[in-house]
N, C-alpha and C positions, 0 to 999 in steps of 0.2 A: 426738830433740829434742821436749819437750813443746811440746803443740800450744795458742794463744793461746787465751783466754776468750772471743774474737769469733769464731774458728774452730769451736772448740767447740760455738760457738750455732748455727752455719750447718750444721754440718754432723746437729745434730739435729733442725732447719729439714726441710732434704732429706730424710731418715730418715722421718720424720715424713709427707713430705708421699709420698713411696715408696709409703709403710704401707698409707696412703687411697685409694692412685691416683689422684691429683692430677696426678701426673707420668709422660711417658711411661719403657718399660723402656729401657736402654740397647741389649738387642739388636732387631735389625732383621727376627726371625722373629717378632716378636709380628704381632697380628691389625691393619689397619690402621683398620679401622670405618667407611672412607668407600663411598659408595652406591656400590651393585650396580645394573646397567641388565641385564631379561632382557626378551629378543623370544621371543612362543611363537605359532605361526597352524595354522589347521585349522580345523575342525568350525563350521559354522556354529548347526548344533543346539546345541552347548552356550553359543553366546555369552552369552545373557542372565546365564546364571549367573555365568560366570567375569569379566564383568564388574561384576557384584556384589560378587564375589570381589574380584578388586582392587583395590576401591573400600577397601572394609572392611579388606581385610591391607595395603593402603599407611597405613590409619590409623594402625596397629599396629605397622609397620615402615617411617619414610617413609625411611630411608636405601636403602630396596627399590623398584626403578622394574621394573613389568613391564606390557609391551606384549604385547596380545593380539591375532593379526590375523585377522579371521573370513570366509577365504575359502574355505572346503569342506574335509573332509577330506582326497580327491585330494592337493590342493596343500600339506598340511600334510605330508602322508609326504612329495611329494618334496623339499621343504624342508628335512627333517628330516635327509633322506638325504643331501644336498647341503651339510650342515651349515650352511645358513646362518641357521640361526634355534636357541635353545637348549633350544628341547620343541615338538612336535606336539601336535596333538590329535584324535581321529576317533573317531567312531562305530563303527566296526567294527574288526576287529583288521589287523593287520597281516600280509600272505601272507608265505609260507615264501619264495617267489622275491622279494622286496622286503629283508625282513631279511638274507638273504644279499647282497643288491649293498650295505649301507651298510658303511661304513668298521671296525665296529665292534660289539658286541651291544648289541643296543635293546633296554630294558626297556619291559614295559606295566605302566602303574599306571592301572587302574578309578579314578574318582575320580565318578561319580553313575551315576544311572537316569534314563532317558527312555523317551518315547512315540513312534513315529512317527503320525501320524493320516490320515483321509482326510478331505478339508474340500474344501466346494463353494459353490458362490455360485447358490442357487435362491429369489431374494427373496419368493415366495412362501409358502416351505416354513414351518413355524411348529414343528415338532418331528423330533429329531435323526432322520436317515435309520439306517438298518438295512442291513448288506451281510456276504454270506456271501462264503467266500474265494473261490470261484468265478469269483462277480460281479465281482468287484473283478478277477482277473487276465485277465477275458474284455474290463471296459473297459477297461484297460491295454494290452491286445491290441489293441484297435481290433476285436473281434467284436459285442459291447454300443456301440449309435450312438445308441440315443436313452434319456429319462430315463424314458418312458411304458414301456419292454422290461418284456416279461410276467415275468422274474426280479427284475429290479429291484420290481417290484410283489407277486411272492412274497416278499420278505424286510418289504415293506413294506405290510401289507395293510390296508386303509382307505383309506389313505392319497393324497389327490389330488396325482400328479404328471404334470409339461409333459409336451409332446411332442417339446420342442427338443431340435436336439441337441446330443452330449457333447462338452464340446472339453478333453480332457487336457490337462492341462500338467503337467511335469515337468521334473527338474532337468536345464540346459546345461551344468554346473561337473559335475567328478569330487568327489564326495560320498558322505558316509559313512551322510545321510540315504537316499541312493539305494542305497546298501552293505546297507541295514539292511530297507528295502521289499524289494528283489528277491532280496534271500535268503531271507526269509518268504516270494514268490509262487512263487519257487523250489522250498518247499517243498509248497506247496498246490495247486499245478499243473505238473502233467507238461507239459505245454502249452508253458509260461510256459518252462521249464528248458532244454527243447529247444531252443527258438527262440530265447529271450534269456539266462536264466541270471542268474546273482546277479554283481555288482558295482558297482564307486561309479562307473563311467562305461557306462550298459550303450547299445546299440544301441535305442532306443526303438521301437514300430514304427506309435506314434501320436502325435501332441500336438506343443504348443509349450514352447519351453524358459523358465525361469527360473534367470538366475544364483543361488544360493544359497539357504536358505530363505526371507531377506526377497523375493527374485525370485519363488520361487513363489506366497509368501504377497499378494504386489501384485499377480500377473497373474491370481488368482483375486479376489481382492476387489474389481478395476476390470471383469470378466470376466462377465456372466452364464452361465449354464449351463456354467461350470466344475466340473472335478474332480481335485485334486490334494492329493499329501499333504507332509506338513512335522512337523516338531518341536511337541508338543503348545502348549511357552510361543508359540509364535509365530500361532497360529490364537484363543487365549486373548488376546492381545495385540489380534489385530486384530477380535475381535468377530466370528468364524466360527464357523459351526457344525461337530461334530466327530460324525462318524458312530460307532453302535455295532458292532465287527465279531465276527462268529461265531465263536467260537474251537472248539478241537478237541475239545472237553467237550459243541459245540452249542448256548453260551451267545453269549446278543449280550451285550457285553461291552464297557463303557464306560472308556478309557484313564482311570487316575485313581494318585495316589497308591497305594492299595494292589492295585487291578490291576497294576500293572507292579512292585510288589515281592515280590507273588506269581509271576509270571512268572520272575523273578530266584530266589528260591528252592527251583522248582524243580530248577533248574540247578547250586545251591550245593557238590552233592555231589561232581557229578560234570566240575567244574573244573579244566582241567588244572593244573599248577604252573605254567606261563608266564603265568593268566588270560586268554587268549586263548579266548574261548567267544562263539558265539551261541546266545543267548536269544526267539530267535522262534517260533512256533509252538507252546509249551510244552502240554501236557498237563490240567493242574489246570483246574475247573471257575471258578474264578474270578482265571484268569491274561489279560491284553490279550497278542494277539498278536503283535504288531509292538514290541517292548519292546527297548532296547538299552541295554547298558554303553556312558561315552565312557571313553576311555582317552587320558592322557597318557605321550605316548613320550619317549625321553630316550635318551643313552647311559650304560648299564651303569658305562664312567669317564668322568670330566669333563676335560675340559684346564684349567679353572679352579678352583682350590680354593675361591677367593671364592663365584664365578656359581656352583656347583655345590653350594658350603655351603647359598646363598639360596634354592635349588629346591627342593632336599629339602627346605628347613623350610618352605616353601610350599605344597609340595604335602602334605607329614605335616598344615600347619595344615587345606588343605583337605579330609581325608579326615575329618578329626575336627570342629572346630569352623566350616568351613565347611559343613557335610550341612547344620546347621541354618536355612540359607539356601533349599536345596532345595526345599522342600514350598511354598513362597510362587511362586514360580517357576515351578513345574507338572512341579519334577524330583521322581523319589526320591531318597534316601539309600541308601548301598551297605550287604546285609546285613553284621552285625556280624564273622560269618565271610570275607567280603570284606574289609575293613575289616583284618582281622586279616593276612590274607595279601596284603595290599596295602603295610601296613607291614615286612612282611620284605621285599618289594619296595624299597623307598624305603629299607631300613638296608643292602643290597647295593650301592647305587650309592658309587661310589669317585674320587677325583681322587688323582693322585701315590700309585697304588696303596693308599688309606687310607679305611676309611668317612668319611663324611661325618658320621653321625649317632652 
């Protein structure tokens, strides 16, 4: 039955408006385009950036809602684990007995560089103090009590310092900041290893606690004759001073942009394939000692093909065109070699058994 000249019209109408995608498809596997909500918490050291970060990529994606909650590392893995949240983040990597208890295989994806720093409140003081690795795990120790200590005054010579004394403080929260110090004193002191040892919740054996960076960074800056360490942007932020520490070269060595991508570099080679590496204590004459990869954790598959599309292209935006955010913030940018084996990372993650990217 030939079909009417009004029919005709309508159905080239439709045809027409098909073409353009004006209209939706008839089947119900197509993509739906409406917002994605993702929850990610950890690492208080990377806060400042990643909420840069999502300042900038909600611009860019505002159908993308992502919650960042910056309560320590610690609590980010076991969130991670517990699935209640859709990415981690920390400072340090994640243990071999931690990855086996989660449901699943957890990817790490590197996503910047930071500092860990020693910062004090000596209102006197008028130029950055000096500390070899010694010094620093003997006041950590509670061995080093006052600021006048004849060591303390060798690394600083000239130099007019109190007599008061030291009041440590250090992190109360399971922290990746604290993951990332005590593996470096770990390394520089037999001492330290014995007694206390490396991790994000260790047994302190002196000071007062600070919940998360911002906790350390207030209980030093209300605090005189404090000593503790934090996230370089967060000492930067508050108008602290940042001490130069000795590294293994024998250089006092000023945390900076290219001190800790030096540090990062010397590491580059010799990087397992999971990324899972510390970076502290590095070798090179002008590497910062205390230097850390954060690493966003995830799982391998996603149960959401949506949530799981939005992360990956979140996290690929932030390894590439978020770096550029880094250097204003007081992060590095991951070497280019990172970078590269970060993205084979992020093209392995899968939902409904199928890359994502």
């Amino acid at each position: 039955m030939p079909l009417s000249k009004r029919t005709s019209q309508i159905l080239v109408c439709l045809a027409l408006l098909m073409s353009f995608g004006l209209m939706p498809a008839c089947s119900g596997g197509g993509k739906t385009g409406g917002p994605v909500n993702l929850v990610g918490a950890g690492s208080t050291f990377v806060n400042p950036l990643f909420q840069k970060w999502l300042s900038e990529y909600g611009k860019l994606n505002p159908k993308v809602s992502i919650d960042y909650q910056s309560i320590g590392s610690g609590a980010g893995i076991k969130q991670i684990l517990a699935q209640t949240v859709d990415f981690g983040a920390s400072d340090t990597a994640m243990k071999d007995e931690d990855l086996k208890a989660g449901p699943g295989p957890i990817v790490h994806i590197p996503v910047v560089l930071g500092a860990v720093v020693i910062t004090y409140n000596l209102p006197a003081m008028a130029q950055p103090l000096h500390f070899s690795p010694d010094v620093i795990a003997d006041i950590f120790l509670g061995k080093i009590k006052k600021w006048d200590d004849a060591r303390i005054k060798a690394d600083n010579p000239g130099v007019k310092l109190p007599s008061g004394e030291i009041t440590v403080v250090h992190r109360s929260d399971g922290s990746g900041t604290s993951g990332v110090f005590t593996d470096y004193l770990s390394k520089v002191s037999a001492e330290w290893k014995e007694k206390v040892g490396a991790g994000t919740s260790p047994s302190w054996p002196v000071g007062i606690g600070g919940k998360g960076n911002e906790g350390v960074t207030g209980q030093v800056k209300q605090t005189p004759n404090t000593i503790g360490y934090v996230e370089l942007a967060y000492a930067v932020k508050n108008n602290l001073p940042v001490a130069l520490i000795k590294n293994k070269a024998g250089s006092f060595v000023q945390p900076s942009f290219d001190t800790v991508t030096a540090a990062a570099a010397e590491s580059v080679a010799t990087t397992p394939e999971d990324l899972r590496v510390s970076i502290t204590d590095p070798s090179g004459a002008g590497t910062y000692p205390i230097s850390s990869y954060v690493y966003v954790l995830l799982y391998k598959e996603q149960k959401s093909v949506d949530k799981g599309k939005a992360l990956v292209d979140f996290l690929w935006w932030g390894i590439h065109d978020g770096e550029n955010y880094a250097k204003d913030l007081q992060y590095a940018p991951l070497p280019a070699e990172i970078v590269k084996r970060a993205e084979m990372k992020i093209n392995s993650i899968t939902a409904a058994g199928k890359p994502l990217r």
